[in-house]
FILUMMAR-431270 format. One record per residue (C-alpha): x, y, z; residue number from 1. Coordinates in nm, 2 decimals, decimal comma, always signed. Layout:
{{X; Y; Z}; NUM} ...
END
This chain:
{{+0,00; +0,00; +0,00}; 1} {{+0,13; +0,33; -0,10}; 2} {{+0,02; +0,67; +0,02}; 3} {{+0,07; +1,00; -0,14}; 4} {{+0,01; +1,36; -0,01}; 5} {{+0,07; +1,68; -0,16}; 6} {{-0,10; +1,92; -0,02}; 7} {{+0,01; +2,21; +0,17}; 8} {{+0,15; +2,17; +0,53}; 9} {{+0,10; +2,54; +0,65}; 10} {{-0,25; +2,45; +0,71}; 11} {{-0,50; +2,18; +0,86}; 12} {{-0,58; +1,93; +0,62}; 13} {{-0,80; +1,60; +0,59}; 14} {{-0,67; +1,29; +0,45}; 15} {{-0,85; +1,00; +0,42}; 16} {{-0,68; +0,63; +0,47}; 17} {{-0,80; +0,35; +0,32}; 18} {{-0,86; +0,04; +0,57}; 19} {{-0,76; -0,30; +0,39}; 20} {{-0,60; -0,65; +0,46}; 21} {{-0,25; -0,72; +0,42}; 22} {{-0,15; -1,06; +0,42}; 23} {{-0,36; -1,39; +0,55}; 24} {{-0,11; -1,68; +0,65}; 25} {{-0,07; -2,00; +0,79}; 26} {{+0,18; -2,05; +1,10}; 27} {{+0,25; -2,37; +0,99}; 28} {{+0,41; -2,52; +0,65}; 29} {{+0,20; -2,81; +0,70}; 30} {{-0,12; -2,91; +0,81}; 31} {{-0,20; -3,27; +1,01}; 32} {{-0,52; -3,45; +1,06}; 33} {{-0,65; -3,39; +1,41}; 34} {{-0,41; -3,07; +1,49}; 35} {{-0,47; -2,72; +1,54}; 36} {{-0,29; -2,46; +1,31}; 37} {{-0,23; -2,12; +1,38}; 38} {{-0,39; -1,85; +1,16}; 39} {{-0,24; -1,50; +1,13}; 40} {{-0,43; -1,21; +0,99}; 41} {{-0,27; -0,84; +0,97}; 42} {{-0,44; -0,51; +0,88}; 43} {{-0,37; -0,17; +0,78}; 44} {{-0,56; +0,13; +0,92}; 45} {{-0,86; -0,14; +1,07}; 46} {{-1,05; +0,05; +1,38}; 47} {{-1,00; -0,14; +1,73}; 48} {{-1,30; -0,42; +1,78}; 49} {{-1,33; -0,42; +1,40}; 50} {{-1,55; -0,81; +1,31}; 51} {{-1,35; -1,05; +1,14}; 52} {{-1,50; -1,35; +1,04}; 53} {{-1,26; -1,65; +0,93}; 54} {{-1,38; -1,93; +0,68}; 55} {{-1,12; -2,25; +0,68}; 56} {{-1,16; -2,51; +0,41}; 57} {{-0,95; -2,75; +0,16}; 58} {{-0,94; -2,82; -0,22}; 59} {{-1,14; -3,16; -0,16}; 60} {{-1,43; -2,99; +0,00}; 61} {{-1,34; -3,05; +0,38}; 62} {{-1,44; -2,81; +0,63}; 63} {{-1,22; -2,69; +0,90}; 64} {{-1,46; -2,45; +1,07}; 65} {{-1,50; -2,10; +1,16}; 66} {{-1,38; -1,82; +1,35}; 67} {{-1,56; -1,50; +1,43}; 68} {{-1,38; -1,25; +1,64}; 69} {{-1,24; -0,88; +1,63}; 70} {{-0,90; -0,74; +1,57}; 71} {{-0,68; -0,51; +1,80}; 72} {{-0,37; -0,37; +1,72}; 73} {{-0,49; -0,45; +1,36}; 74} {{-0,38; -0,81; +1,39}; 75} {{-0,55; -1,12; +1,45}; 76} {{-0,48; -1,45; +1,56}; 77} {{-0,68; -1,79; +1,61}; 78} {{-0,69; -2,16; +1,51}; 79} {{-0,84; -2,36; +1,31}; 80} {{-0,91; -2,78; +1,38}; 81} {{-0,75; -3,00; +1,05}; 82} {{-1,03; -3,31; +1,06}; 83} {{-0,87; -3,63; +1,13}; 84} {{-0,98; -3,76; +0,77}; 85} {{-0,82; -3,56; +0,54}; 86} {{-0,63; -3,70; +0,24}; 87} {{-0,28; -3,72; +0,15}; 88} {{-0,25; -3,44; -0,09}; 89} {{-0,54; -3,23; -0,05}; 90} {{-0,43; -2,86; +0,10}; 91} {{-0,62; -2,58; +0,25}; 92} {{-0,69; -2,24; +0,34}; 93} {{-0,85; -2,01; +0,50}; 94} {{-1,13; -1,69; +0,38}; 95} {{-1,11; -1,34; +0,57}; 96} {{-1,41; -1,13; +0,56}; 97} {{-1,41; -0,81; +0,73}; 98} {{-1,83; -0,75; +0,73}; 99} {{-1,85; -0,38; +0,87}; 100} {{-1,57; -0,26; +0,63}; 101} {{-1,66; -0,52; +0,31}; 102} {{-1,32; -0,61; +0,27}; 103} {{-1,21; -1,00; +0,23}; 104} {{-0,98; -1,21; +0,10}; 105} {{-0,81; -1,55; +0,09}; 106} {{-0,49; -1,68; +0,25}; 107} {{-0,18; -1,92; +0,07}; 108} {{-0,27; -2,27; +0,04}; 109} {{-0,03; -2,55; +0,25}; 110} {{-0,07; -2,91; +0,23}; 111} {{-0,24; -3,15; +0,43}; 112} {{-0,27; -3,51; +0,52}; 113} {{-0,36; -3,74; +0,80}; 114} {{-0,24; -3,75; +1,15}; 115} {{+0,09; -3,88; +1,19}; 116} {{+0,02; -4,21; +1,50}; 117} {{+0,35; -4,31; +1,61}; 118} {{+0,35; -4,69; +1,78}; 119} {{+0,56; -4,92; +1,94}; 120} {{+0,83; -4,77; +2,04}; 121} {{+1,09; -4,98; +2,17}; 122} {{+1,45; -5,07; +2,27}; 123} {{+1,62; -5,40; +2,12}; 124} {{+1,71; -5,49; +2,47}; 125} {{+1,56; -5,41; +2,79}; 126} {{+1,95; -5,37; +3,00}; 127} {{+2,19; -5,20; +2,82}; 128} {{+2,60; -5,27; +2,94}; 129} {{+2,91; -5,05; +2,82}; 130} {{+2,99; -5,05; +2,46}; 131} {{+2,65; -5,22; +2,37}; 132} {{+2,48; -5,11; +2,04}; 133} {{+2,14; -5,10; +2,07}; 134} {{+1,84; -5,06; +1,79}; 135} {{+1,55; -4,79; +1,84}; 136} {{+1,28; -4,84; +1,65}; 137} {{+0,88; -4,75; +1,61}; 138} {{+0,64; -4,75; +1,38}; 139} {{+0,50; -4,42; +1,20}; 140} {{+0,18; -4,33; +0,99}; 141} {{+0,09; -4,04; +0,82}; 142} {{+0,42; -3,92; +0,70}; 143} {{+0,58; -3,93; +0,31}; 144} {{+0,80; -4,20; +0,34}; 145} {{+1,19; -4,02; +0,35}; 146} {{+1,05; -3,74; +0,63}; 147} {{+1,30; -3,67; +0,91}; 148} {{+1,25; -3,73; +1,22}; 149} {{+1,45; -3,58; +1,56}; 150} {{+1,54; -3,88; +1,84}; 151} {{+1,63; -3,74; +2,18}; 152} {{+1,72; -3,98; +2,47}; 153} {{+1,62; -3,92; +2,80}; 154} {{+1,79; -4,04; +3,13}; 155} {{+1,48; -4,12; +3,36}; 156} {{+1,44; -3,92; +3,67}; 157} {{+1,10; -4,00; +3,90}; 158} {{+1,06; -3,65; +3,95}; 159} {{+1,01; -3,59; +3,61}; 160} {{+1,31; -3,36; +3,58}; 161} {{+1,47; -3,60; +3,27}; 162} {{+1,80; -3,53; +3,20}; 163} {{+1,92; -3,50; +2,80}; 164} {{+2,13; -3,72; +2,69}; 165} {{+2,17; -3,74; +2,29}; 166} {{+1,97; -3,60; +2,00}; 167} {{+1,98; -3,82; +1,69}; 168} {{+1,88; -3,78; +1,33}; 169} {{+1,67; -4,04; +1,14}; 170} {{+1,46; -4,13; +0,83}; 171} {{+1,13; -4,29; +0,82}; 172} {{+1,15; -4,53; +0,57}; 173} {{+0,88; -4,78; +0,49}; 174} {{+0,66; -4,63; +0,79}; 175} {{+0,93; -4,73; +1,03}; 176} {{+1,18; -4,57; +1,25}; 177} {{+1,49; -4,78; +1,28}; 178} {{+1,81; -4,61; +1,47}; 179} {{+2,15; -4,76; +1,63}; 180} {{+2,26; -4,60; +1,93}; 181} {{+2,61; -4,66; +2,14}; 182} {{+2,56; -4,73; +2,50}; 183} {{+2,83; -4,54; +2,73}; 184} {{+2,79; -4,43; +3,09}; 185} {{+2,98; -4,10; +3,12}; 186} {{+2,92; -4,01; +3,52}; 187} {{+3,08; -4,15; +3,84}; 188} {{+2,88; -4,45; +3,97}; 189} {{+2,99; -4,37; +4,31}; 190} {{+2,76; -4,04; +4,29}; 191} {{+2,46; -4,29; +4,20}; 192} {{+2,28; -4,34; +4,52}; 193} {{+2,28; -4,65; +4,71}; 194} {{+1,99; -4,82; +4,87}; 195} {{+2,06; -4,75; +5,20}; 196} {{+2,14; -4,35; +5,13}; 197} {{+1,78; -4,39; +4,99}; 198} {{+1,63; -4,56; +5,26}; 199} {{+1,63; -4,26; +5,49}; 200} {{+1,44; -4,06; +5,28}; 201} {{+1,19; -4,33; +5,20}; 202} {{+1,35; -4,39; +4,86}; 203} {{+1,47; -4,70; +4,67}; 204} {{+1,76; -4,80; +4,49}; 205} {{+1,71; -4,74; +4,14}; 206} {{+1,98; -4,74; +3,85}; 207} {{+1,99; -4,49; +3,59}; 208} {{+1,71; -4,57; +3,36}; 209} {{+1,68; -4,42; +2,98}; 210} {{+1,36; -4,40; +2,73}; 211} {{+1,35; -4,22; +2,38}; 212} {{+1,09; -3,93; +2,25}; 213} {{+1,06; -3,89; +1,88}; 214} {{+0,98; -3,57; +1,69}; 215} {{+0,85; -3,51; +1,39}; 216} {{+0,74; -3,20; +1,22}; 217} {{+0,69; -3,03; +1,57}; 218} {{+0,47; -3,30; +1,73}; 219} {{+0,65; -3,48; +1,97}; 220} {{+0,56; -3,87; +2,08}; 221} {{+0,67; -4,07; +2,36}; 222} {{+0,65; -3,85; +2,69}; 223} {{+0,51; -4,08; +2,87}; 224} {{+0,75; -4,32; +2,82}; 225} {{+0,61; -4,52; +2,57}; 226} {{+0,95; -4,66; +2,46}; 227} {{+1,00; -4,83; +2,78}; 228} {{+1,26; -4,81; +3,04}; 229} {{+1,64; -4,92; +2,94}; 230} {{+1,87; -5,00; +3,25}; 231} {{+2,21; -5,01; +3,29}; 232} {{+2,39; -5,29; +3,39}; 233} {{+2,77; -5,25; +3,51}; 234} {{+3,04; -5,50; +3,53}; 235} {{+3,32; -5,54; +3,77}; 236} {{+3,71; -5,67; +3,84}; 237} {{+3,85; -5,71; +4,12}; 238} {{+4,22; -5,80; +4,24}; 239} {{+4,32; -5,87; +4,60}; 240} {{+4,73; -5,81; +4,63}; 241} {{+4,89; -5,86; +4,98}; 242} {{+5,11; -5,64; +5,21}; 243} {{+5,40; -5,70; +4,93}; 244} {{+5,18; -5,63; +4,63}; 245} {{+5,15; -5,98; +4,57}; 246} {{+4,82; -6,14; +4,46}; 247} {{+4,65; -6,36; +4,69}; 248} {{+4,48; -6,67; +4,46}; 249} {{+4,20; -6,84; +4,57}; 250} {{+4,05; -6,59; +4,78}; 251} {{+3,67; -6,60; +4,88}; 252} {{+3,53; -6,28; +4,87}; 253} {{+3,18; -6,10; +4,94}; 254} {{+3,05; -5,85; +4,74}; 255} {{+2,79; -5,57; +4,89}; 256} {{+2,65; -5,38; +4,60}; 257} {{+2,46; -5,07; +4,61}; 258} {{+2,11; -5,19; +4,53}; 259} {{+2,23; -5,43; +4,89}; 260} {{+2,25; -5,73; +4,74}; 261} {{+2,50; -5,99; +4,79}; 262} {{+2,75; -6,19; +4,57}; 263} {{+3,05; -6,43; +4,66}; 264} {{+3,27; -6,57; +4,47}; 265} {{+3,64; -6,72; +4,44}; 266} {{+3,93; -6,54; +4,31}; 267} {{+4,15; -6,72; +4,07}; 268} {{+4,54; -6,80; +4,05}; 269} {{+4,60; -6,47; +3,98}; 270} {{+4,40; -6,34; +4,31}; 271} {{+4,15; -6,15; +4,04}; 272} {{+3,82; -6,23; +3,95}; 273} {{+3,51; -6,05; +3,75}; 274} {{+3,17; -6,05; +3,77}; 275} {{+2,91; -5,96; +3,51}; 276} {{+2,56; -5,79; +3,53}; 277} {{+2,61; -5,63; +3,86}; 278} {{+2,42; -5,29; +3,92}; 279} {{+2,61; -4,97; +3,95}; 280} {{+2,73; -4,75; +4,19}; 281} {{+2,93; -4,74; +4,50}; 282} {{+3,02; -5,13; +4,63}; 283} {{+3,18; -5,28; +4,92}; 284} {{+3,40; -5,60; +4,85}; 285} {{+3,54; -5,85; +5,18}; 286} {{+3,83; -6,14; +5,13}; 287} {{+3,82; -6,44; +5,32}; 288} {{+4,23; -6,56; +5,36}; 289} {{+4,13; -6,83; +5,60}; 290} {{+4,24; -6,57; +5,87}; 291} {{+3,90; -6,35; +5,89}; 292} {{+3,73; -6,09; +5,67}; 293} {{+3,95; -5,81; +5,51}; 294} {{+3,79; -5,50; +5,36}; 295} {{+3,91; -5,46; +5,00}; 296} {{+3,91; -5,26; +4,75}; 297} {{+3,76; -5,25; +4,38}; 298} {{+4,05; -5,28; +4,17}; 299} {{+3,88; -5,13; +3,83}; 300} {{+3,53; -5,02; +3,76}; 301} {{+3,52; -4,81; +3,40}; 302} {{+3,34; -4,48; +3,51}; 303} 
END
């Protein structure tokens, strides 16, 4: 819109602007089945309170409903529903009609399609140790088979304050969601708490658990966990060496761990032994020489 005024300014003089739509756009590039999608009107020179009436609808004949309202700051903003049974390649848009000032017109056009249902999300295992690959996978409807999707992996807290731990790329290919994922614990297992610390606060033991939330085109899936729960699983070896740094074979020994269960065992030749499948986090480990209990210590955890 252009204005033009040439007149003279050493006087008072009446100039008349013209009210009228400027633009009438989507705030999405896409429109799902089922979803709400943002509608953005702006004005020029449109009184405050000024009707607006909104019209949605798409090339196939599908109605997404109406919105009657009234503009301030000569903007307006709503949303209109997308129904749930809309085609794969039909698109819509939306009618403006300003009644009191008979102005109207018609917004861009963006495609549409069904909802996208994203099911069975899973892990390939349910424990997860050091080094382990493991496969993510789900299955996914409504998207064009090659669309991106974002993979973020949570570790689980109870208080619902999840911890991020990796954001992935993948494809859907086939309607499915396939991703690999390397499995490495990067904190100090001695900071994870033990069942007794959690005991006097009414707690229990619980190792660090993971699940996955998948993303696509701004709707997220899987907050509630829907993937499941992974669990770590640690693995330890110990060595028992005497007062001359010599190794003490065929040892028994008593492991605590910090869950409070129990494990014995007997070292080898070489005074060492290791065990598999234990849970993480701080330990304590006893040798039995014939002579008594000694305390010992964990010769090598990987942190």
């Amino acid at each position: 819109m252009s204005l033009k005024f040439s007149k003279s300014t050493d006087s008072e003089q009446e100039v008349k602007l013209d009210s009228a739509i400027i633009s009438a756009t989507w705030q999405a590039g896409f429109a799902y089945g089922g979803s709400e999608v943002g509608v953005l009107v702006k004005t020029a020179f449109v009184g405050e309170g000024t009707k607006i009436n909104i019209k949605g609808k798409s090339e196939k004949g599908k109605n997404l409903g109406k919105l009657k309202d009234v503009i301030y700051g000569n903007s307006f903003f709503g949303k209109l529903t997308i129904p749930e049974k809309i085609e794969i390649g039909d698109r819509v848009f939306f009618e403006v009609e300003l009644p009191q000032l008979g102005l109207s017109d018609e917004s861009s056009y963006i495609p549409a399609g069904p909802p996208i249902k994203v099911s069975k999300m899973k892990w390939s295992q349910s424990e997860a140790r050091r080094g382990d690959t493991l496969k993510l996978t789900a299955e996914v409807k409504g998207v064009r088979d090659g669309a991106e999707a974002k993979v973020t992996i949570f570790e689980h807290d109870a208080d619902g304050n999840h911890d991020k731990i990796a954001e992935l790329a993948a494809t859907i290919i086939g309607e499915k969601l396939e991703l690999d994922w390397e499995y490495e614990y990067h904190e100090d297992t001695d900071e994870i708490p033990t069942q007794a610390e959690m005991e006097k606060y009414g707690g229990k033991y619980n190792p660090p658990e993971y699940f996955f939330e998948i993303e696509i085109n701004g709707h997220r899936f899987g907050e509630n966990q829907e993937s499941g729960l992974l669990k770590f699983k640690d693995w330890l070896e110990i060595e028992f060496l005497d007062e001359d740094g010599q190794p003490v074979a065929n040892s028994k020994y008593a492991i605590t761990f910090a869950d409070g269960s129990t494990r014995t065992g007997t070292l080898d030749g070489s005074g060492r032994a290791k065990e598999e499948n234990v849970p993480p986090g701080p330990l304590d480990v006893e040798f039995n020489t014939g002579l008594g209990l000694e305390p010992g210590t964990q010769d090598q955890t990987i942190d």
